[in-house]
Structure formats: structure tokens, C-alpha cells
N, CA, C and O atoms as a GROMACS GRO file, in nm:
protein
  328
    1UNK      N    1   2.316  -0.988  -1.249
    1UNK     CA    2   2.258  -1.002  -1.118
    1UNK      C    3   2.137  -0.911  -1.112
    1UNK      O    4   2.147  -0.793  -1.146
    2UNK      N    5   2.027  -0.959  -1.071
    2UNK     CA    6   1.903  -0.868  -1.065
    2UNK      C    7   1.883  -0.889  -0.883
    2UNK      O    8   1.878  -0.992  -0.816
    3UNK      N    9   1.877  -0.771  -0.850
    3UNK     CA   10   1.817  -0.693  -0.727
    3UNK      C   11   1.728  -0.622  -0.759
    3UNK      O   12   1.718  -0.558  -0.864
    4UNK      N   13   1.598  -0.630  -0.599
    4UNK     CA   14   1.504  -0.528  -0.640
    4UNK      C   15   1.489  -0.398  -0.699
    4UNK      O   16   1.377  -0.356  -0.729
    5UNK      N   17   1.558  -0.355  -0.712
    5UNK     CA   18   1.570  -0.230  -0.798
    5UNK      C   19   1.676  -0.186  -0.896
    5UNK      O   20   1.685  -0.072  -0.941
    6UNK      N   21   1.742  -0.269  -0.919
    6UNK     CA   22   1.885  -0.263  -0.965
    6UNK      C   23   1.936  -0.392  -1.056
    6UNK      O   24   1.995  -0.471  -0.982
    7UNK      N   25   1.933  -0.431  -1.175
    7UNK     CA   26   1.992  -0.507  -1.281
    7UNK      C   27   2.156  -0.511  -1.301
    7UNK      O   28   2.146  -0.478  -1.419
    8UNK      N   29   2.241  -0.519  -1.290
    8UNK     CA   30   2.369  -0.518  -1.316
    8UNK      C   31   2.395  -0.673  -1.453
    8UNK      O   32   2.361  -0.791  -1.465
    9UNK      N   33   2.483  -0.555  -1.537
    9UNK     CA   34   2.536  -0.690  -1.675
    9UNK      C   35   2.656  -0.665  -1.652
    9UNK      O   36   2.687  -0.548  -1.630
   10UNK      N   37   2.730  -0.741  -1.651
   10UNK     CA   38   2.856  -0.789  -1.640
   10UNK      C   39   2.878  -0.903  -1.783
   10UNK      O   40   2.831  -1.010  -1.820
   11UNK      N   41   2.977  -0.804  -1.832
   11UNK     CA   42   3.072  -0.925  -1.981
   11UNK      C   43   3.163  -0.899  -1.976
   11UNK      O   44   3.219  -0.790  -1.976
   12UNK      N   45   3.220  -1.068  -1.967
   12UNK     CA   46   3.357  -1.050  -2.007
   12UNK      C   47   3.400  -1.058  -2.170
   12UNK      O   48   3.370  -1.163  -2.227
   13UNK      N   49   3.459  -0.970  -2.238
   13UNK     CA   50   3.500  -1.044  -2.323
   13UNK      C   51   3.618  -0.992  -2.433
   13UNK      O   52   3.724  -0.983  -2.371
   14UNK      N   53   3.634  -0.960  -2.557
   14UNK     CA   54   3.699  -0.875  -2.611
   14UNK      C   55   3.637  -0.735  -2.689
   14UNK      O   56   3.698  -0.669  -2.774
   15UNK      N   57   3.544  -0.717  -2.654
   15UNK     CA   58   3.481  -0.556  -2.661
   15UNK      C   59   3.518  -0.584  -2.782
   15UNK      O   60   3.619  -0.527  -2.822
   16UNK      N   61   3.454  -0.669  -2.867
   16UNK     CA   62   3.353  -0.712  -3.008
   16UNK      C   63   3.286  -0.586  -3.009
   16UNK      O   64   3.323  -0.501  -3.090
   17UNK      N   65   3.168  -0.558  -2.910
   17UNK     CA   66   3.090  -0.526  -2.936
   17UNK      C   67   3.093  -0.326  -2.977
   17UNK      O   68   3.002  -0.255  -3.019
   18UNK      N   69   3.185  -0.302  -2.953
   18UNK     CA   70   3.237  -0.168  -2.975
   18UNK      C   71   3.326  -0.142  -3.091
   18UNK      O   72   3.369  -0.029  -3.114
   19UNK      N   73   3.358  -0.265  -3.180
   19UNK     CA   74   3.377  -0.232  -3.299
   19UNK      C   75   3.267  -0.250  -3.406
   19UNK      O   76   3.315  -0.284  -3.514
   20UNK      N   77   3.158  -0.240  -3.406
   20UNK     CA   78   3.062  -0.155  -3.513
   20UNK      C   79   3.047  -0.041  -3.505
   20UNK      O   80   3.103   0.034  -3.425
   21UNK      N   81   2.959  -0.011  -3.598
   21UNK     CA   82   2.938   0.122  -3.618
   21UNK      C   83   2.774   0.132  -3.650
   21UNK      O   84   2.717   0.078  -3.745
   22UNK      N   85   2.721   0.203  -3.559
   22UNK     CA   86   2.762   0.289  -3.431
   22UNK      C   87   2.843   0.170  -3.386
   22UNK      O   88   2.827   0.053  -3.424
   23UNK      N   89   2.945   0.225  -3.286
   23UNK     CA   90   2.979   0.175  -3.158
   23UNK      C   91   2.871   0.142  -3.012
   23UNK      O   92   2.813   0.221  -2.938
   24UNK      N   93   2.877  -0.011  -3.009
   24UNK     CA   94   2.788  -0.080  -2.920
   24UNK      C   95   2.646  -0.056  -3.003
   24UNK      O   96   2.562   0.011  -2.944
   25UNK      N   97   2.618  -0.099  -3.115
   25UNK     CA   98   2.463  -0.129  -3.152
   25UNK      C   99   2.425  -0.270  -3.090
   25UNK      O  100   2.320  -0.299  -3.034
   26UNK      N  101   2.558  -0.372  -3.118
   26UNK     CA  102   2.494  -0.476  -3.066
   26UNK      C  103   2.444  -0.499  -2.908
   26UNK      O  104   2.385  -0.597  -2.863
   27UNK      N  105   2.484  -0.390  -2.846
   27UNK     CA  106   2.464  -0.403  -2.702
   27UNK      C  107   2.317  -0.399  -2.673
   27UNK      O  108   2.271  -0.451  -2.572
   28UNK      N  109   2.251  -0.344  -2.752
   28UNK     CA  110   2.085  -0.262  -2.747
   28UNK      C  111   2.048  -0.434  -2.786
   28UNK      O  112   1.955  -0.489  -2.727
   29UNK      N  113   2.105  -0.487  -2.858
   29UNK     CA  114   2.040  -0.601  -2.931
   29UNK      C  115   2.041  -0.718  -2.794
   29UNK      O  116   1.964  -0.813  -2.777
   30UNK      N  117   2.141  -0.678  -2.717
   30UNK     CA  118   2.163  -0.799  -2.649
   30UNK      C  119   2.082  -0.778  -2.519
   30UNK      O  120   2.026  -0.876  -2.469
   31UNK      N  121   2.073  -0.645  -2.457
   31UNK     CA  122   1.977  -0.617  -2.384
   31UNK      C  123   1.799  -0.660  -2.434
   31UNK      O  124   1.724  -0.737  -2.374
   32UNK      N  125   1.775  -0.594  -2.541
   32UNK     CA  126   1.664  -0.644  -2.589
   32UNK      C  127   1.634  -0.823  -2.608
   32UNK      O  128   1.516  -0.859  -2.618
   33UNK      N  129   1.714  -0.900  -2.611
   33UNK     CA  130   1.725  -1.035  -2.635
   33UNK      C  131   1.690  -1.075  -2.443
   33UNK      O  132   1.637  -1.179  -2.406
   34UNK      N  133   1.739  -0.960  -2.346
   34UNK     CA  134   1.768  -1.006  -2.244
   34UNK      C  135   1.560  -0.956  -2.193
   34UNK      O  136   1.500  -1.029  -2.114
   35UNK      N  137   1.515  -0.876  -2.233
   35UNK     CA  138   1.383  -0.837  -2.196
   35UNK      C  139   1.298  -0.967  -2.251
   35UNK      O  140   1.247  -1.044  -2.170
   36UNK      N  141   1.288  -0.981  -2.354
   36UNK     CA  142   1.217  -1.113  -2.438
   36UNK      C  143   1.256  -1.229  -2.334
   36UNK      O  144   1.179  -1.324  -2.320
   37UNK      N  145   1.372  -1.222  -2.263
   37UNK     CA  146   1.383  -1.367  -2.198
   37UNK      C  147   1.309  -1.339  -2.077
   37UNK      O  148   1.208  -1.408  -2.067
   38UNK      N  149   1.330  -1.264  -1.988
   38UNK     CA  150   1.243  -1.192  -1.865
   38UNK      C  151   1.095  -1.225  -1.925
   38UNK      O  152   1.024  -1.308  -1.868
   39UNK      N  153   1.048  -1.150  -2.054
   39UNK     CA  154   0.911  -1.157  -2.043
   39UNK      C  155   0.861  -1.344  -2.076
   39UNK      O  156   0.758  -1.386  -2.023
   40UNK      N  157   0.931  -1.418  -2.147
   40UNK     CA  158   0.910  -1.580  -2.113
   40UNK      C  159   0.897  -1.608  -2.006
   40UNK      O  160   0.802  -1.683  -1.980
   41UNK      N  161   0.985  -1.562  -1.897
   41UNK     CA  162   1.005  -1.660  -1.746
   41UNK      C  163   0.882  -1.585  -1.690
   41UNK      O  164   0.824  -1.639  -1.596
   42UNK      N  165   0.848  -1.498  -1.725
   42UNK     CA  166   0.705  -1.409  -1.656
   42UNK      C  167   0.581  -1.556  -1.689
   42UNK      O  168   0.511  -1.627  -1.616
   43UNK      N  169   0.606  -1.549  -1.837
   43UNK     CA  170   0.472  -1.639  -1.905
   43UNK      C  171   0.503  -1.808  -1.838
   43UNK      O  172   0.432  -1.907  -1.821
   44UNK      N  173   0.622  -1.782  -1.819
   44UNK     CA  174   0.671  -1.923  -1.776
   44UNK      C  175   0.584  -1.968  -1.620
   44UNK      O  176   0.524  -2.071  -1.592
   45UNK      N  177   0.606  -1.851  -1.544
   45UNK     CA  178   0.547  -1.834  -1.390
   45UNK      C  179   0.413  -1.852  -1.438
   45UNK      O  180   0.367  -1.963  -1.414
   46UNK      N  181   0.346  -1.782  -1.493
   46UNK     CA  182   0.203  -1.747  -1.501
   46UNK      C  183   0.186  -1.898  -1.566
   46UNK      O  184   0.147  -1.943  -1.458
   47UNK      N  185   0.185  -1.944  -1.600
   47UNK     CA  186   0.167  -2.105  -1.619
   47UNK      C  187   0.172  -2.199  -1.555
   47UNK      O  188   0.087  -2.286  -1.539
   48UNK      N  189   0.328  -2.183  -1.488
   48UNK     CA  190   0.342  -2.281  -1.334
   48UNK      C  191   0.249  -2.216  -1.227
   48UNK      O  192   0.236  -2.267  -1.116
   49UNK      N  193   0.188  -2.110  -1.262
   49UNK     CA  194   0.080  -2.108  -1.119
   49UNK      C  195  -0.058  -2.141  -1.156
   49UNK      O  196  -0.141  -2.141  -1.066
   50UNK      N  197  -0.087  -2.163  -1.251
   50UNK     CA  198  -0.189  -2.238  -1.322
   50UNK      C  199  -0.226  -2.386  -1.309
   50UNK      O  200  -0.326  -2.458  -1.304
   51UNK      N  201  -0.128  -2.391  -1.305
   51UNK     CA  202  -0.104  -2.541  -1.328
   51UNK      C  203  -0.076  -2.635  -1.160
   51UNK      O  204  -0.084  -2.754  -1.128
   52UNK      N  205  -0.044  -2.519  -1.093
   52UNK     CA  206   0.030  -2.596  -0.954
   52UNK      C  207  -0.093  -2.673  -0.861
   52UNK      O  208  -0.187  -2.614  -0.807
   53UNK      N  209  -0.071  -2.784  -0.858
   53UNK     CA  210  -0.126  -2.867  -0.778
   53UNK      C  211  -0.194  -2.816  -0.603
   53UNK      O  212  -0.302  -2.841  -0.550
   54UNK      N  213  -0.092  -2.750  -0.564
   54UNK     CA  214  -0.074  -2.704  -0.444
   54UNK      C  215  -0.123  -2.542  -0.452
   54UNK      O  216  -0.096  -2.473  -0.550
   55UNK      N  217  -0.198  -2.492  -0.336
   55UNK     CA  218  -0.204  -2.376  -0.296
   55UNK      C  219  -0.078  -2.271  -0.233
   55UNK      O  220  -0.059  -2.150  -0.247
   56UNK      N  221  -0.030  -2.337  -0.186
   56UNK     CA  222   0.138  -2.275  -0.182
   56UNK      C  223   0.204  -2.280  -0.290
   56UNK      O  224   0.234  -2.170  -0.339
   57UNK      N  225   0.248  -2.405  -0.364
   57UNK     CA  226   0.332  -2.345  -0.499
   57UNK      C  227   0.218  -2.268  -0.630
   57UNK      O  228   0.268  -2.216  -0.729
   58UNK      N  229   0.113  -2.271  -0.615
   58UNK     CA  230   0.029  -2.188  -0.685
   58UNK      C  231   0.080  -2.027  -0.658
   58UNK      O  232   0.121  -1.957  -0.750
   59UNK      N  233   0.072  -1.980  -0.522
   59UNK     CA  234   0.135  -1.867  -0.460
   59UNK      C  235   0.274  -1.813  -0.466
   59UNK      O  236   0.306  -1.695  -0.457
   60UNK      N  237   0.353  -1.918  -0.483
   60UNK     CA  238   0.462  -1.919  -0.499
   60UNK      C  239   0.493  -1.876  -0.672
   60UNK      O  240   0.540  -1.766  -0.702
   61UNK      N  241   0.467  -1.958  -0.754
   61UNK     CA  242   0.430  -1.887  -0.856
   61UNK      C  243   0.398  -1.788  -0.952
   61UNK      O  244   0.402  -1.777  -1.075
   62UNK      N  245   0.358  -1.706  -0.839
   62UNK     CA  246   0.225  -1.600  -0.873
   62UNK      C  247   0.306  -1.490  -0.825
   62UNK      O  248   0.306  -1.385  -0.890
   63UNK      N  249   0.396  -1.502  -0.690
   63UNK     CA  250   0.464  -1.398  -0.631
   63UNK      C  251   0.557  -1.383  -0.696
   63UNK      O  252   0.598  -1.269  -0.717
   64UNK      N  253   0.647  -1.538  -0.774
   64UNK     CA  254   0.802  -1.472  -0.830
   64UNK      C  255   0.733  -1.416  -0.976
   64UNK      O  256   0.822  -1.362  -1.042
   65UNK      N  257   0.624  -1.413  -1.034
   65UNK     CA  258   0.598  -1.414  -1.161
   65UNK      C  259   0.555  -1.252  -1.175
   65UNK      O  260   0.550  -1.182  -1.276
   66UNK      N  261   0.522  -1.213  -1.018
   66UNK     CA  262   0.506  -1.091  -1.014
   66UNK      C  263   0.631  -0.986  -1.010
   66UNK      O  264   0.647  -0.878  -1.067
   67UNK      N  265   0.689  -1.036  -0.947
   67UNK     CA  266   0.801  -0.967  -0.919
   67UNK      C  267   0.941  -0.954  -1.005
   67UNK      O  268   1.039  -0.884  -0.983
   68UNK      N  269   0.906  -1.078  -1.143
   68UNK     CA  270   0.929  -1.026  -1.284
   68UNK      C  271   0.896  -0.923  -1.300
   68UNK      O  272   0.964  -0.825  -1.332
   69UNK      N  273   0.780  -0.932  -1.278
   69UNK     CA  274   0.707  -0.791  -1.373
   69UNK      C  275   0.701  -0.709  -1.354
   69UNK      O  276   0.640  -0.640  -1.436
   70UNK      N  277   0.754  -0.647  -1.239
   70UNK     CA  278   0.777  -0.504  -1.143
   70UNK      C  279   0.913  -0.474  -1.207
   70UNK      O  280   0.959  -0.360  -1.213
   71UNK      N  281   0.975  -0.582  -1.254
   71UNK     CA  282   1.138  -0.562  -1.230
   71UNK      C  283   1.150  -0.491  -1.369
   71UNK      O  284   1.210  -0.387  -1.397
   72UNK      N  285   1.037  -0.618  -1.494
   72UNK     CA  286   1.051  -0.578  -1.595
   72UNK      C  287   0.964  -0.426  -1.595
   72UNK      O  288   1.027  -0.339  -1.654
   73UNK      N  289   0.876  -0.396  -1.558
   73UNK     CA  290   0.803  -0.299  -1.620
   73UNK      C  291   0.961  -0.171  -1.521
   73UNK      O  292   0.998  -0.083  -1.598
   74UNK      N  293   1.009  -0.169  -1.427
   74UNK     CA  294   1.097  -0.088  -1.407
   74UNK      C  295   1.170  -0.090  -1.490
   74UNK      O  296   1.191   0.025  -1.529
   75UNK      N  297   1.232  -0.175  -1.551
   75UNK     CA  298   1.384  -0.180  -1.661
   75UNK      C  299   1.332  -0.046  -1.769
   75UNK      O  300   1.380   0.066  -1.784
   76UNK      N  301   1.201  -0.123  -1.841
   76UNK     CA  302   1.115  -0.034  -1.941
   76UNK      C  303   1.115   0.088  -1.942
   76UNK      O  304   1.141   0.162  -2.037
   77UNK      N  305   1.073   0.130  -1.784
   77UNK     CA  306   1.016   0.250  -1.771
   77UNK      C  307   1.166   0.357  -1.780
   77UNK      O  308   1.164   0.476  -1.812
   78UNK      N  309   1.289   0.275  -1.742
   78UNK     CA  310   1.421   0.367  -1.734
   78UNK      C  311   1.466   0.384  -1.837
   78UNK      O  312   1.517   0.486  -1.881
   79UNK      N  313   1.445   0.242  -1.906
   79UNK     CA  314   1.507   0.248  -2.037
   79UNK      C  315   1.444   0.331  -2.182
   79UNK      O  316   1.482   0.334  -2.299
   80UNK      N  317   1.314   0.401  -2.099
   80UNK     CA  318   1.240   0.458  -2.208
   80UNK      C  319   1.156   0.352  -2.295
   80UNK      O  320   1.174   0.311  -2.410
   81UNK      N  321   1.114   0.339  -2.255
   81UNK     CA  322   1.034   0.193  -2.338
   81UNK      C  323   0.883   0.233  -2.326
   81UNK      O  324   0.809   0.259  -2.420
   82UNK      N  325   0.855   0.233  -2.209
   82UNK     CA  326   0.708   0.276  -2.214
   82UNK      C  327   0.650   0.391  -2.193
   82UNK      O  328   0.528   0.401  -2.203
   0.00000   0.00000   0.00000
């Protein structure tokens, strides 16, 4: 669930992922798999507002595509990234 300021992951499963070694490497992998998808739906927006016929869904567009990018450049900035 993503809220303005706040990401929450929720898995269910059999805590696979805590038997490697280290314990939870794959978790970094799966988060990182989860940024690469964020930064698509960004490029995804920035295209559909390119492309939009309309001055409202042009805007529309442009606002959720932004507000990726606040979300993502916050994740980054906590997670030590940038």
C-alpha cells in the first residue's frame, strides 16, 4: 500500500526469504525489482501525458506521474540511495 509518505510491504508467505545467507538478501532484491517498477509507471505517466488528447487527462497524467516521483525520490532518499 503506498500513502503519501509511507510505503507499507506486506508478504505472505513461508519466510523463504530468510533462509539465505545473509539472511533476507533476497528481500533487497525484491524491493529493488519494486523501484524499477515505480520508475516504469513514472515513464509510463510521462507518456500518457504526451500523448493525451485532452487537456485534463494531459494534467491528469502529469499530476499522478508526479507524485510517483516524490514518492519515489522519498523511498531513495530513506533508503540511502541518493
Amino acid at each position: 500500500m503506498q500513502y503519501s509518505d509511507t510505503v507499507l510491504l506486506l508478504e505472505s508467505n513461508s519466510h523463504v526469504h530468510f533462509r539465505t545467507n545473509p539472511q533476507g538478501k533476497n528481500i533487497v532484491a525484491l524491493v529493488q525489482a519494486w523501484f524499477l517498477n515505480l520508475e516504469r509507471e513514472i515513464a509510463e505517466a510521462e507518456q500518457a501525458a504526451r500523448h493525451a488528447a485532452k487537456e485534463a487527462d494531459r494534467k491528469a497524467a502529469e499530476a499522478h506521474r508526479a507524485k510517483l516521483a516524490v514518492s519515489l525520490a522519498k523511498l531513495k532518499r530513506d533508503a540511502g540511495k541518493t
